[in-house]
Chimera marker file (.cmm) of the C-alpha trace (Angstrom):
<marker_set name="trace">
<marker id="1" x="-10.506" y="-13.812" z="3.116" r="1" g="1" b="0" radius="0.5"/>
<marker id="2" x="-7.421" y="-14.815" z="1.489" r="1" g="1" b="0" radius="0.5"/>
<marker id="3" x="-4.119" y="-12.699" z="2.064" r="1" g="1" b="0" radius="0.5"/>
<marker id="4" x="-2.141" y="-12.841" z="-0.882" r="1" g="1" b="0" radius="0.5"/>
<marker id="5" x="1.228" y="-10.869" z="0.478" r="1" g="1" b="0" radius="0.5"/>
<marker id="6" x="1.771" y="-7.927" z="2.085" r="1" g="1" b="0" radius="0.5"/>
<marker id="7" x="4.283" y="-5.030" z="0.978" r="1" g="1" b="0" radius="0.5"/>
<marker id="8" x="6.407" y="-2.806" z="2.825" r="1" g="1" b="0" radius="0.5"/>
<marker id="9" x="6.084" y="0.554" z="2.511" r="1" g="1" b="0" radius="0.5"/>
<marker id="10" x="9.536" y="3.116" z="2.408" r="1" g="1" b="0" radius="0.5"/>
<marker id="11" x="9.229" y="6.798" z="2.965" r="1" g="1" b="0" radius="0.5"/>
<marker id="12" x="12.375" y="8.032" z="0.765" r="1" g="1" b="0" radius="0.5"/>
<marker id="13" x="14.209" y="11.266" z="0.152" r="1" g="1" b="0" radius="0.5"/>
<marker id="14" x="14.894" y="10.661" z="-2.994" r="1" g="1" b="0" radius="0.5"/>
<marker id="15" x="13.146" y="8.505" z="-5.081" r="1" g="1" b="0" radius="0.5"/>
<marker id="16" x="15.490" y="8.247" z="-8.014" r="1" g="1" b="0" radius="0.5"/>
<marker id="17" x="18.855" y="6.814" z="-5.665" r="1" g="1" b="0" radius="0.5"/>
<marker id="18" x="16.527" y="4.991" z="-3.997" r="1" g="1" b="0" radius="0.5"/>
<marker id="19" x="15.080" y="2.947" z="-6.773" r="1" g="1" b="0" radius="0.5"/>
<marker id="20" x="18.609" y="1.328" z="-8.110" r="1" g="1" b="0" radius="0.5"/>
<marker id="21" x="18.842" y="-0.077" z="-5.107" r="1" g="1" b="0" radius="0.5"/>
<marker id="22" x="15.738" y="-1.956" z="-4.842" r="1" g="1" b="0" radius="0.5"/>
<marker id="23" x="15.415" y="-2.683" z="-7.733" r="1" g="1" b="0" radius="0.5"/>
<marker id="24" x="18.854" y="-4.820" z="-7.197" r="1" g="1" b="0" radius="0.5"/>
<marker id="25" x="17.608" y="-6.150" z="-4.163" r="1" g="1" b="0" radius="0.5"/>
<marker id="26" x="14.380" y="-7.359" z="-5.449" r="1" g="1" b="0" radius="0.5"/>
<marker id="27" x="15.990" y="-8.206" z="-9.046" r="1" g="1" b="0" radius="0.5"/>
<marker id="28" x="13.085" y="-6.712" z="-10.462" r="1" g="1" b="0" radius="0.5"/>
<marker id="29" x="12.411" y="-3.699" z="-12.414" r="1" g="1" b="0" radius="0.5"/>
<marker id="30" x="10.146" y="-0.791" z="-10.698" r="1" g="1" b="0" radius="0.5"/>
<marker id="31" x="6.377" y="-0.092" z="-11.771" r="1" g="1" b="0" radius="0.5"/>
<marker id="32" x="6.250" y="3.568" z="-11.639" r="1" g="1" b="0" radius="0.5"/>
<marker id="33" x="3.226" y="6.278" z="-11.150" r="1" g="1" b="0" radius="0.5"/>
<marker id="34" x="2.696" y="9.340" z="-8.831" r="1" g="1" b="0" radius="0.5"/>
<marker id="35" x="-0.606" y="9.637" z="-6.868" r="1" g="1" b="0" radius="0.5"/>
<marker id="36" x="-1.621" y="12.875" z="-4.848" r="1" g="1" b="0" radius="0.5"/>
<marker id="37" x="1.876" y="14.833" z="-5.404" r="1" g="1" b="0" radius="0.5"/>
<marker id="38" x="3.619" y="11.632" z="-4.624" r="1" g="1" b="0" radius="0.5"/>
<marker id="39" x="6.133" y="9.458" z="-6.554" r="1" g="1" b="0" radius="0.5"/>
<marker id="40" x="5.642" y="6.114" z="-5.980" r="1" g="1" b="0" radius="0.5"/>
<marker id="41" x="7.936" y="2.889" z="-7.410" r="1" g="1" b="0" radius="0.5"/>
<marker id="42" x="6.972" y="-0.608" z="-6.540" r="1" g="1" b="0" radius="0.5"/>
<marker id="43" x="9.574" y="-3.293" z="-6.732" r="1" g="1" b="0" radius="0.5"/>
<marker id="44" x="9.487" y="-6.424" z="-5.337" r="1" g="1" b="0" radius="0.5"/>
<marker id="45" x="8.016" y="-6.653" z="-1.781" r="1" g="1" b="0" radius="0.5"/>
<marker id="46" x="8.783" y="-2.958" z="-1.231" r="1" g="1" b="0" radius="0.5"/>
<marker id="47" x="6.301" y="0.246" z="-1.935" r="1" g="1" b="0" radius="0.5"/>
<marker id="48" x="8.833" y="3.719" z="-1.901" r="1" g="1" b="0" radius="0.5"/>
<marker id="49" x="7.295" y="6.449" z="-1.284" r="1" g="1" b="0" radius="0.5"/>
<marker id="50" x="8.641" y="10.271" z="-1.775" r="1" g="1" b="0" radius="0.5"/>
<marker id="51" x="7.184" y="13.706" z="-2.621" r="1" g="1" b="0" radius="0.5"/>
<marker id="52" x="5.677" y="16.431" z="0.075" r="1" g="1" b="0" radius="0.5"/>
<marker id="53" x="6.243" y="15.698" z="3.865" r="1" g="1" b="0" radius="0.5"/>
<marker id="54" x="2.774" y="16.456" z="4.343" r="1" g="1" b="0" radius="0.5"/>
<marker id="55" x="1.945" y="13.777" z="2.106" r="1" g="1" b="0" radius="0.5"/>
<marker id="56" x="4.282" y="11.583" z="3.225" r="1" g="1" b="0" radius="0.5"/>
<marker id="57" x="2.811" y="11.887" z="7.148" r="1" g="1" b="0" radius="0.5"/>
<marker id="58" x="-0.286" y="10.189" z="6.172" r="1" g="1" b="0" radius="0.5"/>
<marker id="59" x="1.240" y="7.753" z="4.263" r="1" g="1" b="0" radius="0.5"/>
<marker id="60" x="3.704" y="7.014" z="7.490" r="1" g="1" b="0" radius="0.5"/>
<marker id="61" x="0.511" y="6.194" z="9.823" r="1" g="1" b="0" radius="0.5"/>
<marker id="62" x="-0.224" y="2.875" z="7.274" r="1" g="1" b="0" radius="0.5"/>
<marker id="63" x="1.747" y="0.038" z="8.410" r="1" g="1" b="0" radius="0.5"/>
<marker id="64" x="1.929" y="-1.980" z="5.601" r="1" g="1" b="0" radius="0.5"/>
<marker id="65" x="-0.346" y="-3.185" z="2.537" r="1" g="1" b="0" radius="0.5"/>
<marker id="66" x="-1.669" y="-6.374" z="2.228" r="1" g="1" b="0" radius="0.5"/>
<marker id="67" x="-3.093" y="-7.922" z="-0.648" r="1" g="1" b="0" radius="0.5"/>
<marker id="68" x="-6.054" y="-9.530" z="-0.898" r="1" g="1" b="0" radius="0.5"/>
<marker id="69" x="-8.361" y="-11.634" z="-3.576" r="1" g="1" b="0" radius="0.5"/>
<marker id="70" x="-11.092" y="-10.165" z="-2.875" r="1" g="1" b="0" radius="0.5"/>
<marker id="71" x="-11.305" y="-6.687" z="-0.964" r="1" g="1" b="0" radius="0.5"/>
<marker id="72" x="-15.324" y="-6.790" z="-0.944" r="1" g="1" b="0" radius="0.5"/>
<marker id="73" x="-15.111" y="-9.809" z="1.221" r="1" g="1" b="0" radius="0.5"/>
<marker id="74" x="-11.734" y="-8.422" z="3.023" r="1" g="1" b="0" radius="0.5"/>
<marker id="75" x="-14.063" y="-5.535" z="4.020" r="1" g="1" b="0" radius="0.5"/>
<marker id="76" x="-16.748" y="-7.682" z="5.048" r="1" g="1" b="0" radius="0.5"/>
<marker id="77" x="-14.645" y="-9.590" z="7.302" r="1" g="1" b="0" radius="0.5"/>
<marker id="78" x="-12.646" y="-6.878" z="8.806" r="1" g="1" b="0" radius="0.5"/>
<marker id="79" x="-15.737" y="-4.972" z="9.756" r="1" g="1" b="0" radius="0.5"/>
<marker id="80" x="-17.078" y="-8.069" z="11.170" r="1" g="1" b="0" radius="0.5"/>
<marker id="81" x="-13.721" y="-8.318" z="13.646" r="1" g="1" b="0" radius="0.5"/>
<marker id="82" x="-14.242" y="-4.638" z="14.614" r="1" g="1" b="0" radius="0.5"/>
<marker id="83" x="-11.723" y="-2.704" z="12.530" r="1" g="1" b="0" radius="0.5"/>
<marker id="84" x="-12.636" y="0.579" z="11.245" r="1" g="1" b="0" radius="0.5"/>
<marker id="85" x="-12.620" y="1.574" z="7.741" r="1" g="1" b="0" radius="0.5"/>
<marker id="86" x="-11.073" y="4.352" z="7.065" r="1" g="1" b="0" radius="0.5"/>
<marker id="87" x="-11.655" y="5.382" z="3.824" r="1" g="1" b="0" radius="0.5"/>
<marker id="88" x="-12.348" y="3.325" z="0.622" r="1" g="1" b="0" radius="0.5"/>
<marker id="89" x="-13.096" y="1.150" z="-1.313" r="1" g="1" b="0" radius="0.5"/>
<marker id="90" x="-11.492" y="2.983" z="-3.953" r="1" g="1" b="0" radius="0.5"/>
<marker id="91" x="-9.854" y="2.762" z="-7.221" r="1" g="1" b="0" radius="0.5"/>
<marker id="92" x="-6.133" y="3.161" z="-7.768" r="1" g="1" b="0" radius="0.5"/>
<marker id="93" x="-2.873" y="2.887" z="-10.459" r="1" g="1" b="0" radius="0.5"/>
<marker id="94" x="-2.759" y="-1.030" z="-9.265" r="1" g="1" b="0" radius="0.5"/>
<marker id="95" x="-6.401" y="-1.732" z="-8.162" r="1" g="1" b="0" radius="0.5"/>
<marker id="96" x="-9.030" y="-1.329" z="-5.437" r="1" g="1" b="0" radius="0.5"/>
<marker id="97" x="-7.825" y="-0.186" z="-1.946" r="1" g="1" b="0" radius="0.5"/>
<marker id="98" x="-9.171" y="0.652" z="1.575" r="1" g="1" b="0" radius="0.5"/>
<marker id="99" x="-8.092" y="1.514" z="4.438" r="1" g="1" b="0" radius="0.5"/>
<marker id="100" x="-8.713" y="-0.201" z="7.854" r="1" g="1" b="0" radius="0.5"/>
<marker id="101" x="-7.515" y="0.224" z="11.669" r="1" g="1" b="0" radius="0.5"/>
<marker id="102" x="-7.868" y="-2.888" z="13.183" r="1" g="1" b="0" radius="0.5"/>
<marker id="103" x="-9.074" y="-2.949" z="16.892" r="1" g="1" b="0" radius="0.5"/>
<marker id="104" x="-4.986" y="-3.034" z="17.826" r="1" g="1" b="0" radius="0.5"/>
<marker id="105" x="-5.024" y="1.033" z="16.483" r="1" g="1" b="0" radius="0.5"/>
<marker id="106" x="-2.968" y="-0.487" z="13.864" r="1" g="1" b="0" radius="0.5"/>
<marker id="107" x="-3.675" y="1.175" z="10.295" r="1" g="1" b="0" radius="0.5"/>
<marker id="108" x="-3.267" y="-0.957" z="7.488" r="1" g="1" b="0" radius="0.5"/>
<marker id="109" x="-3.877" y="-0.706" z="3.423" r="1" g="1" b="0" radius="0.5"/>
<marker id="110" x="-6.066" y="-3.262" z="1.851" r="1" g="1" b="0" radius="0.5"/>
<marker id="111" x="-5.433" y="-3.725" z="-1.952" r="1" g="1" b="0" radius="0.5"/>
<marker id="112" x="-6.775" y="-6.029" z="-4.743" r="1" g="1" b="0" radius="0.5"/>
<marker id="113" x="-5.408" y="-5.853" z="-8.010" r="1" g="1" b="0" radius="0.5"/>
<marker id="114" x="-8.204" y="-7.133" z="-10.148" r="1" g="1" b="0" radius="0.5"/>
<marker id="115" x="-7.162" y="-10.915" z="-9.581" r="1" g="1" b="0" radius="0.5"/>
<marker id="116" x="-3.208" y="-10.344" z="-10.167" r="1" g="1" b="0" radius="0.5"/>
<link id1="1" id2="2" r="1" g="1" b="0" radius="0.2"/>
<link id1="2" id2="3" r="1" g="1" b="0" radius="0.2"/>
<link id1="3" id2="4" r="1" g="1" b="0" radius="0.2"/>
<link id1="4" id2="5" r="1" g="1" b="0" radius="0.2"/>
<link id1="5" id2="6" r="1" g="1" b="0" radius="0.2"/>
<link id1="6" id2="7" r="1" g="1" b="0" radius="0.2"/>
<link id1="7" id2="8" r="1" g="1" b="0" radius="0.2"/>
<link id1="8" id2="9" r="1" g="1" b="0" radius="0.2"/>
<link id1="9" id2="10" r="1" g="1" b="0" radius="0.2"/>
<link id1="10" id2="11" r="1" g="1" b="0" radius="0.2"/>
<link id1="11" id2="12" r="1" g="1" b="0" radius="0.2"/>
<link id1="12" id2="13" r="1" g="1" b="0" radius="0.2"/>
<link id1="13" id2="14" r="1" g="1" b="0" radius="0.2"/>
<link id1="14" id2="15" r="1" g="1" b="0" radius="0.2"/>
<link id1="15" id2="16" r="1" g="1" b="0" radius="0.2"/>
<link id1="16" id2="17" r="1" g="1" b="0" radius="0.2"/>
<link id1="17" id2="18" r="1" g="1" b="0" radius="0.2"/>
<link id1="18" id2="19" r="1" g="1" b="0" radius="0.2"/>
<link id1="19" id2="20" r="1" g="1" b="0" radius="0.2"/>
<link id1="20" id2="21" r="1" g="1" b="0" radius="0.2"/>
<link id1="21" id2="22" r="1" g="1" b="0" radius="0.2"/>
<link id1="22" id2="23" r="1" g="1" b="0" radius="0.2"/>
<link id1="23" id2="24" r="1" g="1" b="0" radius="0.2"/>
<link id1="24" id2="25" r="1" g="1" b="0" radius="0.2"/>
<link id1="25" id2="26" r="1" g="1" b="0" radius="0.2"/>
<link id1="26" id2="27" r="1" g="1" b="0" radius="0.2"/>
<link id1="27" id2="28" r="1" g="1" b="0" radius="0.2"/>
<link id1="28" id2="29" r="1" g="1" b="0" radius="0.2"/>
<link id1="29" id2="30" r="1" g="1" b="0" radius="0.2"/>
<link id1="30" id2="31" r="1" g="1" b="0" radius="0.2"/>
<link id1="31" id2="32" r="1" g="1" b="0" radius="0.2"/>
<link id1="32" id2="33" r="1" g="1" b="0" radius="0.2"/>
<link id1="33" id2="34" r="1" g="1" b="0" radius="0.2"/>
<link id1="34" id2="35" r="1" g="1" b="0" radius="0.2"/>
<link id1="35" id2="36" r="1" g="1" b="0" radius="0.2"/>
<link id1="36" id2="37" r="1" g="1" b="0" radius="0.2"/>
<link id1="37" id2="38" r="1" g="1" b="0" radius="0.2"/>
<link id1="38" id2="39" r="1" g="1" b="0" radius="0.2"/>
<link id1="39" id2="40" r="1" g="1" b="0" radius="0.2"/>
<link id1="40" id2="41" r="1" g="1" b="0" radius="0.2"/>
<link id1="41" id2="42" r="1" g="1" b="0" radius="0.2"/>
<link id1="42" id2="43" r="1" g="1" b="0" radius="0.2"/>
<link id1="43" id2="44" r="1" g="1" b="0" radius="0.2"/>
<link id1="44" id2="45" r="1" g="1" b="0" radius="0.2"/>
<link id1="45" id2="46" r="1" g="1" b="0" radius="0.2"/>
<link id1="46" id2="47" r="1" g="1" b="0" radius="0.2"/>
<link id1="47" id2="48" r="1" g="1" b="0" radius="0.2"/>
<link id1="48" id2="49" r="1" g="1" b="0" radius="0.2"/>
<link id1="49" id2="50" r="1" g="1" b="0" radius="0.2"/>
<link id1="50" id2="51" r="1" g="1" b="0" radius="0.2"/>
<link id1="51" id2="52" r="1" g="1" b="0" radius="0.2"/>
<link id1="52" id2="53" r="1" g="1" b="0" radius="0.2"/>
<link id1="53" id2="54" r="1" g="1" b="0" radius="0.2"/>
<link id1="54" id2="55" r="1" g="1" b="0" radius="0.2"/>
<link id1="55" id2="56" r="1" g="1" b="0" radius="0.2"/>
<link id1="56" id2="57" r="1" g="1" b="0" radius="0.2"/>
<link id1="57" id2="58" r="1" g="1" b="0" radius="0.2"/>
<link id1="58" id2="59" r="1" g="1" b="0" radius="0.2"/>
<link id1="59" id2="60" r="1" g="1" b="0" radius="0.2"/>
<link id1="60" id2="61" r="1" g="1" b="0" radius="0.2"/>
<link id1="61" id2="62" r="1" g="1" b="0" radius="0.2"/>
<link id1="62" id2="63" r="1" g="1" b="0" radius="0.2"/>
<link id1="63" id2="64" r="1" g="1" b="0" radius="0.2"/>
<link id1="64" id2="65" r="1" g="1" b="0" radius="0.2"/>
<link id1="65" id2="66" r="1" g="1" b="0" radius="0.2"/>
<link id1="66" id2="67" r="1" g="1" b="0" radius="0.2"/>
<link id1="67" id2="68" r="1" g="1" b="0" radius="0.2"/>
<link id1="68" id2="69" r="1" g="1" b="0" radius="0.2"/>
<link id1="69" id2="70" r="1" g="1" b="0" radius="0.2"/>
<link id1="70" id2="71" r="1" g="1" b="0" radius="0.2"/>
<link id1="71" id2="72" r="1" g="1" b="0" radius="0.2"/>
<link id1="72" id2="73" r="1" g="1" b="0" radius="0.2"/>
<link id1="73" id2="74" r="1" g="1" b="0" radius="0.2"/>
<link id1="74" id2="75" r="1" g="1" b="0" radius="0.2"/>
<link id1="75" id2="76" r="1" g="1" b="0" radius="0.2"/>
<link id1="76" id2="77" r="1" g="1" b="0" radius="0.2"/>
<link id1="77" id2="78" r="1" g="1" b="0" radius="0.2"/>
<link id1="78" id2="79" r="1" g="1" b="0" radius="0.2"/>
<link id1="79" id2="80" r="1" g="1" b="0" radius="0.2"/>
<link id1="80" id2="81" r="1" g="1" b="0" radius="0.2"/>
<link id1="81" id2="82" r="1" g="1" b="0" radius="0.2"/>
<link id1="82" id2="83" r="1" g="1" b="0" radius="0.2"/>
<link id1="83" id2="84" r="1" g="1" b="0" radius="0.2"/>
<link id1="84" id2="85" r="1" g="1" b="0" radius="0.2"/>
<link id1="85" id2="86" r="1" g="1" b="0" radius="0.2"/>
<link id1="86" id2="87" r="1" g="1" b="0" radius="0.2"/>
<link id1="87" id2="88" r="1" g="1" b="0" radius="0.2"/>
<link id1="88" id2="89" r="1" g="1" b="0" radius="0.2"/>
<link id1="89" id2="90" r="1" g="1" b="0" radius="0.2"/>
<link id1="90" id2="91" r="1" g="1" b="0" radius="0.2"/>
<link id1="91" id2="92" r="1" g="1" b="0" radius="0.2"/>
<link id1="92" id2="93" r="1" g="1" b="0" radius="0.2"/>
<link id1="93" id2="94" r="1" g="1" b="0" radius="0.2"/>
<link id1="94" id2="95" r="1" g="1" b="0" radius="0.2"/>
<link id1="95" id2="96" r="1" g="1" b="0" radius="0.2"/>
<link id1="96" id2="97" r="1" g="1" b="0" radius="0.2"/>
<link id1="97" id2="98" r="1" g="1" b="0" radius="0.2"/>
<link id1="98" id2="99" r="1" g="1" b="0" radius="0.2"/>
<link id1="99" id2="100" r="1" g="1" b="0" radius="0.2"/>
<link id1="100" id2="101" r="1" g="1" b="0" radius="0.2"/>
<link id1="101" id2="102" r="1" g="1" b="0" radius="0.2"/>
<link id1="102" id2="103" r="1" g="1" b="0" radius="0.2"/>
<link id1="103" id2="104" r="1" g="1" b="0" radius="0.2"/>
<link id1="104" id2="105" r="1" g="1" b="0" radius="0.2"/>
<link id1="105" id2="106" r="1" g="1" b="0" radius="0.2"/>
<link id1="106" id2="107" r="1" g="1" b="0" radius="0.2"/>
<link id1="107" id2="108" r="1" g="1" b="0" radius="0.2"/>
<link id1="108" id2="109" r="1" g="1" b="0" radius="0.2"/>
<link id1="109" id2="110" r="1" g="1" b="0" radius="0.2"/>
<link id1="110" id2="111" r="1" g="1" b="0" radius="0.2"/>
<link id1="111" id2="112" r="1" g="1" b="0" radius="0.2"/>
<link id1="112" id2="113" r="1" g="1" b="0" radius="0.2"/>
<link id1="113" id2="114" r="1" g="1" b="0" radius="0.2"/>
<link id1="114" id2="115" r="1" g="1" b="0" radius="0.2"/>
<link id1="115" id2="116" r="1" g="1" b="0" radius="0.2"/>
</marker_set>
């Protein structure tokens, strides 16, 4: 399984002073879509997050998101090392995703993004 990168994921308040910011800090310009009552803006290593707090208290649980080549194989392997797939595979915005807990308890997103 090849890892790719992995991207940080920001619960913000507000999503519209929060993306100036980023964007400066990643000198990049933010790719922008909503997804279950949430706005979401990617830029640069960093995922932010904002919309209802009840969405926003799942999306707190996921450590991080890591992308993959390949998330058939990335499933295959992490249910081979005992994590737990949550839910997915599952198509998104930006690709394929699941979700896994590894053995640790630790909850992470698994993304491919159609070979990008």
């Amino acid at each position: 399984m090849d890892i790719l990168g992995a991207t940080l994921r920001v619960c913000v308040d507000d999503l519209e002073t929060a993306v100036p910011f980023y964007e400066r800090l990643a000198g990049g310009r933010a790719l922008r879509f909503e997804r279950a009552g949430v706005q979401v803006a990617a830029v640069g290593c960093f995922l932010l997050m904002s919309g209802p707090e009840a969405e926003l208290e799942v999306l707190r649980k996921v450590a991080a998101t890591i992308a993959v080549s390949d998330l058939g194989e990335a499933q295959r392997v992490l249910t081979e090392l005992g994590a737990h797939i949550i839910a997915g595979p599952v198509e998104t915005p930006v690709g394929r995703n699941l979700i896994a807990m590894h053995p640790d308890g630790v909850v992470y997103e698994y993304v491919d993004r159609g070979g990008a």
